[in-house]
N, C-alpha and C positions, 0 to 999 in steps of 0.2 A: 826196956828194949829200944823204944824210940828217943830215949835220952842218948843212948850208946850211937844210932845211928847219924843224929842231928852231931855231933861231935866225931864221926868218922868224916862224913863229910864236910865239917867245918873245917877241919885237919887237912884235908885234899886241897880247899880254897887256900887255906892259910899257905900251905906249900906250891901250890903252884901260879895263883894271880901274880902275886906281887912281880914273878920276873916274868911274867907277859906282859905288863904296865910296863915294868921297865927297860924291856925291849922294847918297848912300840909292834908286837906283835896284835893288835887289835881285831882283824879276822880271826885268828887263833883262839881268840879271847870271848868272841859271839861265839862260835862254833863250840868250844870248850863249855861255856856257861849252858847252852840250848843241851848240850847231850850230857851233861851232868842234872840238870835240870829234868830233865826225861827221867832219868834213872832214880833222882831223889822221887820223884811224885811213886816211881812204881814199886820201888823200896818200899816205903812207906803207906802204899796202898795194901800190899802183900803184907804187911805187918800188924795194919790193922784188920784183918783177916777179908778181904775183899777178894772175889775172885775172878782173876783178870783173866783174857783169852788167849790161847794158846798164839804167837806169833807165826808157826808154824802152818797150819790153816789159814792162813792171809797169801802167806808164799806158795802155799799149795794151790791157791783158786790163780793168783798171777801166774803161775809155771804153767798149769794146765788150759784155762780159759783164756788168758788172754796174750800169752807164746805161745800158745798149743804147740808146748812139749810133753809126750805122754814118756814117763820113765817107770809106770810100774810093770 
């Protein structure tokens, strides 16, 4: 399974660097690398059965505590 994943995303790189390079799109290209980057480590965390925190409880404590927006 992490061979399949390590080659989904090698696929993504392969198809989309090169024409950021050759645009000179360079912000596009840190941006792109950091949230692809993000995604492989948590892919890959959740695969080798690690269990990560709900994102959702992070948003829930900034909405409430520190907007104090209450919406329930």
């Amino acid at each position: 399974m992490l061979f399949l994943i390590v080659c989904a995303f090698s696929g993504v790189i392969l198809f989309e660097v090169p024409s950021l390079i050759r645009n000179k799109y360079w912000r596009e290209l840190v941006v792109f690398s950091a949230l692809l980057s993000i995604s492989f480590i948590i892919v890959v965390l959740q695969t080798l059965g690690f269990q990560l925190p709900s994102p959702a409880k992070g948003l829930d404590y900034i909405v409430e505590n520190v907007l104090h927006l209450n919406y329930h």
